[in-house]
C-alpha positions as CSV (number, residue, x, y, z in Angstrom):
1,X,-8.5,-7.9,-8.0
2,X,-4.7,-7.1,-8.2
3,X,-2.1,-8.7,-6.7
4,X,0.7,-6.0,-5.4
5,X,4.1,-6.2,-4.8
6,X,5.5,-3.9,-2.7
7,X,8.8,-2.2,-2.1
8,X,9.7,-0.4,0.9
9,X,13.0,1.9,0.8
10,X,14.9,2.9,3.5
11,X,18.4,4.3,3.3
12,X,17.9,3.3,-0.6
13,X,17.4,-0.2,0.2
14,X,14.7,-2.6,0.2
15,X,13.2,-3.7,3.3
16,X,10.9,-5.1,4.9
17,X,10.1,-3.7,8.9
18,X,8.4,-5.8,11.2
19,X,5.3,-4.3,12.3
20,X,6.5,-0.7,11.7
21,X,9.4,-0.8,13.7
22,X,12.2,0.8,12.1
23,X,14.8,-1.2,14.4
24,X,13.5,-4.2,13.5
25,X,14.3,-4.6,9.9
26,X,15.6,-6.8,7.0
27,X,17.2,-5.7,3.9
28,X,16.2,-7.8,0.9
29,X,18.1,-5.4,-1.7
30,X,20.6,-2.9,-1.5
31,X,19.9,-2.2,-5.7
32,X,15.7,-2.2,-5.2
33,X,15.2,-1.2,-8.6
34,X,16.5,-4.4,-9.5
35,X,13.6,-6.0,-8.1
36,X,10.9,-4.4,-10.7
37,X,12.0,-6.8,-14.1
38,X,10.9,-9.7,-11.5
39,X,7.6,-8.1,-10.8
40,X,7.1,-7.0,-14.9
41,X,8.1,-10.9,-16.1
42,X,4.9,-12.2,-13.7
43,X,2.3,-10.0,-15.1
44,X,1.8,-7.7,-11.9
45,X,0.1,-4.4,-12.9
46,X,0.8,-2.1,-9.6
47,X,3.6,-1.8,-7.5
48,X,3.8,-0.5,-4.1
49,X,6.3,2.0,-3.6
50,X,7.3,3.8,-0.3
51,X,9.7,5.8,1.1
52,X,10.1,5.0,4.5
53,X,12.8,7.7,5.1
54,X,10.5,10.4,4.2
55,X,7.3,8.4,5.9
56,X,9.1,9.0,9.2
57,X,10.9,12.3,9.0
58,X,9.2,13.6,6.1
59,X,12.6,14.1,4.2
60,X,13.9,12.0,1.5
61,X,17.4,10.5,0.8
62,X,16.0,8.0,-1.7
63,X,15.4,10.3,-4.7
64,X,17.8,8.1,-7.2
65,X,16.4,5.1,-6.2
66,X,13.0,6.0,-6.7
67,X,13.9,7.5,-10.0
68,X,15.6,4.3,-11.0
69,X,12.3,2.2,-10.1
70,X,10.4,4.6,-12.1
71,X,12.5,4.0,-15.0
72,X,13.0,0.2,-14.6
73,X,9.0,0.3,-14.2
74,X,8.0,1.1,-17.6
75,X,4.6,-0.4,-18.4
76,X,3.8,-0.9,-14.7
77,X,2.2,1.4,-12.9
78,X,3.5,2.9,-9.7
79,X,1.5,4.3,-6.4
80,X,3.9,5.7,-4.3
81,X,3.9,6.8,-0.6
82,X,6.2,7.8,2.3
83,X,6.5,11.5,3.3
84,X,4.3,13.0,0.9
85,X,2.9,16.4,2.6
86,X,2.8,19.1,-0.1
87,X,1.7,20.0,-3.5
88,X,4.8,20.3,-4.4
89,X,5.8,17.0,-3.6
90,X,3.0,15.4,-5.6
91,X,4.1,17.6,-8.7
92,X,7.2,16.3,-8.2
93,X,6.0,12.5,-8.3
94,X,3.3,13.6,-10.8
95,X,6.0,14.7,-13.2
96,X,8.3,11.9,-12.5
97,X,5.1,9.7,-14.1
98,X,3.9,8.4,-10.8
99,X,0.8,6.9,-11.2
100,X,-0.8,7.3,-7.5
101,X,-0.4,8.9,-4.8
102,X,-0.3,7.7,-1.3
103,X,-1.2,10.1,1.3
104,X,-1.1,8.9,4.9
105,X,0.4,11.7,7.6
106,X,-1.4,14.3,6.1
107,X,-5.1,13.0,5.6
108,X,-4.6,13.0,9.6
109,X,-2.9,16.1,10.2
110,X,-3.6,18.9,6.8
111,X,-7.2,17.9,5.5
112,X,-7.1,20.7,3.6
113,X,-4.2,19.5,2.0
114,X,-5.9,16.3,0.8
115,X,-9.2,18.3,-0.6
116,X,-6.2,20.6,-2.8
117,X,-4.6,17.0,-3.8
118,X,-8.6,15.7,-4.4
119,X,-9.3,18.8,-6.3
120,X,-6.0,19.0,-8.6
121,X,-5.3,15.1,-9.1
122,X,-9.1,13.7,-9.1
123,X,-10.1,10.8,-6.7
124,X,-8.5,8.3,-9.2
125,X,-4.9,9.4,-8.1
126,X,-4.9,10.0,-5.0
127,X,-4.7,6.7,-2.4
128,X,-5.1,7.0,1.5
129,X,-3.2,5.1,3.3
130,X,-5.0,4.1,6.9
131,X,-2.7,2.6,9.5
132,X,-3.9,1.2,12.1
133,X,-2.9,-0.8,15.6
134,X,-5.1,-2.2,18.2
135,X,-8.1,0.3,16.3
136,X,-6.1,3.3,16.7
137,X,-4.5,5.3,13.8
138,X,-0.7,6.1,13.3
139,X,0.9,8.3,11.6
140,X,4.4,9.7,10.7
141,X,5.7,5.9,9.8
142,X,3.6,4.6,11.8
143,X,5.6,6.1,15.1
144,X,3.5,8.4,16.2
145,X,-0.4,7.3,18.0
146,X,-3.5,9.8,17.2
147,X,-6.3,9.6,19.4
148,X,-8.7,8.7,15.8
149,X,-10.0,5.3,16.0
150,X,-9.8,3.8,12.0
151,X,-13.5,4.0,11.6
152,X,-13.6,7.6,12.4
153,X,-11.2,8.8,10.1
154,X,-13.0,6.7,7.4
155,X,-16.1,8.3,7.7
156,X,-14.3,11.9,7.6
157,X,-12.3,10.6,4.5
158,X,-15.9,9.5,2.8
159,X,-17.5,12.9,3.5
160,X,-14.0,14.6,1.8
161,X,-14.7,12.2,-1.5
162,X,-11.9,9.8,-1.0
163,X,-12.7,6.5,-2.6
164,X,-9.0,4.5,-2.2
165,X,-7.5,3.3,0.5
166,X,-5.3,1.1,1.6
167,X,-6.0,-0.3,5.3
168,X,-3.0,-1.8,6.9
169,X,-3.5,-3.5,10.0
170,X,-0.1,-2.7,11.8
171,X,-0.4,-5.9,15.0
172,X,0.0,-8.2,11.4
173,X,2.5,-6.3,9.5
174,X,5.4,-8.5,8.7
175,X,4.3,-11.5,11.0
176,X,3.0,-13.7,8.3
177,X,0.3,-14.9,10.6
178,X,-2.6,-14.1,8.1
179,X,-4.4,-10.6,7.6
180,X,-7.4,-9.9,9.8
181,X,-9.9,-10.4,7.7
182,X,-13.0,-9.2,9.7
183,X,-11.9,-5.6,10.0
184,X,-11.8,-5.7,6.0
185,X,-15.1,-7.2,5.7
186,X,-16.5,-4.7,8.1
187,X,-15.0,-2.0,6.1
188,X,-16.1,-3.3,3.1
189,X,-19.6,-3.4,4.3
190,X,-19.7,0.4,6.1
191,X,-17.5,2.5,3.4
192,X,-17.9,2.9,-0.6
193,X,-14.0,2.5,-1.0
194,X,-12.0,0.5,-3.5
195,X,-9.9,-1.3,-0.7
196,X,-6.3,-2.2,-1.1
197,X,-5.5,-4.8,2.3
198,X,-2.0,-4.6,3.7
199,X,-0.3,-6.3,6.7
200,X,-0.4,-10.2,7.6
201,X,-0.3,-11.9,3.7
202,X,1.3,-14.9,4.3
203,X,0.0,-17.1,1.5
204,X,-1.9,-17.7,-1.8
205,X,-4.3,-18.8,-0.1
206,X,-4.5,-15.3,1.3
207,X,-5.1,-13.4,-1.4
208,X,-7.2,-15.6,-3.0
209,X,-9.5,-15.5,0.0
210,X,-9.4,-11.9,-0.2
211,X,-10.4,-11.9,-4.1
212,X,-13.6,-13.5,-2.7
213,X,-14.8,-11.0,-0.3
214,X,-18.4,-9.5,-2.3
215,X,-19.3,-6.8,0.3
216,X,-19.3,-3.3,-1.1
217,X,-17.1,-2.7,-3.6
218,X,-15.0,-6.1,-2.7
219,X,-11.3,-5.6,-2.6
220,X,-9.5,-3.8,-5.5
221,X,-6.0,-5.3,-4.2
222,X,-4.5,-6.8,-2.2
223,X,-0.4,-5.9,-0.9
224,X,2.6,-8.3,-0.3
225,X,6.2,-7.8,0.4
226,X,7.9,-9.8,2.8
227,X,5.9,-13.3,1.6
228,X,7.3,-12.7,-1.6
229,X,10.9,-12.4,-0.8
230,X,10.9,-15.0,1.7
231,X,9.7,-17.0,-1.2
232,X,6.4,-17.9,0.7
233,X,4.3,-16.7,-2.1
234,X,5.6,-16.8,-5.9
235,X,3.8,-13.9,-7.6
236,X,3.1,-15.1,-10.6
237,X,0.7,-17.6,-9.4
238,X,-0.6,-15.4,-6.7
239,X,-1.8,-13.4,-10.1
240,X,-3.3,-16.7,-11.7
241,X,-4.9,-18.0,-8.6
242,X,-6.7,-14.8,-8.2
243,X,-7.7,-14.6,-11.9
244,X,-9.0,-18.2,-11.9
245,X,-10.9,-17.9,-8.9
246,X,-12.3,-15.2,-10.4
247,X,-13.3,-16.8,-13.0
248,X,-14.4,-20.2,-11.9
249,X,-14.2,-19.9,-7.8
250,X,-11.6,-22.5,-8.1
251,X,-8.0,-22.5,-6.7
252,X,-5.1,-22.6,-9.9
């Protein structure tokens, strides 16, 4: 399982929101591609990129910044989200050297947009992201209710050959109260998805618990931001908790 640090740009800063609210936020960075040689020196494989300006308004104003991650990145690989609605956006990413793409507005709102991205990228490149509060999805940064419940849209992604997601409980985002980990389990056990978890990650313990979960496919990875910077998890041993407990069931 993968441990995944995240960065979330807005304005062409990093920040962390607290569940989703865009008023409601805390700059960690005003250089974020500075952050990436921290995330390379602990062995992290993935990072967690998204563009909230472009999540919420579907434009971008954080084109350099993302470039600069990109390039600060090399030998880490990048899935990236926030806006992206097109074909031409993912060529864009795609020729950038973006390694995944994160689509979240669209699954909900152009399925024929994510068969085209299915069909030209292949299920290995292309990530949903499923937002959720109270059981209901979001979209358009999570500002905007749909009437889908989670579990609906899952089943419509399975039947369009999706096999990533990332589910993001939104009531946990940014609290630090711990993830809720019976929705995972119960997605685990209904849907054939490799499962990244998002929202609530608070501790190694956490993520280690996470690592754990057998159902299904069991969890491919597991996303933290704000525990990180608020130096409540260090990274590195998230990453060597997880691989020890993999490998012996113990904690590191």
């Amino acid at each position: 399982m993968k441990v995944i640090p995240a960065i979330d740009i807005l304005d062409n800063e990093a920040v962390r929101l607290l569940q989703g609210d865009y008023s409601k936020k805390t700059v960690y960075s005003n250089a974020p591609w500075e952050l990436v040689e921290g995330f390379k020196k602990t062995g992290a494989e993935l990072i967690h990129l998204v563009d909230l300006n472009a999540a919420r308004d579907g434009e971008s104003s954080n084109t350099d910044s993302i470039a600069r991650i990109r390039e600060k990145a090399s030998g880490i690989k990048i899935e990236i989200g926030g806006g992206i609605r097109s074909m031409e956006k993912i060529k864009y990413y795609d020729a950038m050297g973006m390694d995944r793409m994160i689509i979240g507005t669209a699954a909900v709102t152009d399925p024929d947009f994510l068969d085209q991205a299915l069909r030209e990228l292949g299920s290995e490149k292309v990530v949903v992201a499923v937002d959720a509060k109270d059981g209901i999805v979001k979209i358009k940064g999570w500002e905007k209710d749909t009437d889908l419940h989670y579990l609906d849209l899952m089943k419509k992604l399975t039947s369009q050959g999706v096999e990533h997601i990332i589910y993001t409980d939104i009531s946990q985002d940014g609290m630090l109260n711990g993830p809720n980990f019976e929705s995972y389990i119960q997605i685990l056990k209904e849907f054939p998805f490799y499962l990244i978890a998002s929202g609530g990650i608070s501790s190694i313990r956490d993520i280690v618990k996470f690592s754990g979960l057998k159902e299904g496919r069991g969890v491919y990875g597991v996303i933290t931001g704000k525990a990180i910077y608020e130096g409540r998890i260090d990274l590195e041993d998230a990453i060597k908790n997880v691989q020890l407990s993999e490998n012996t069931g113990e904690i590191y």
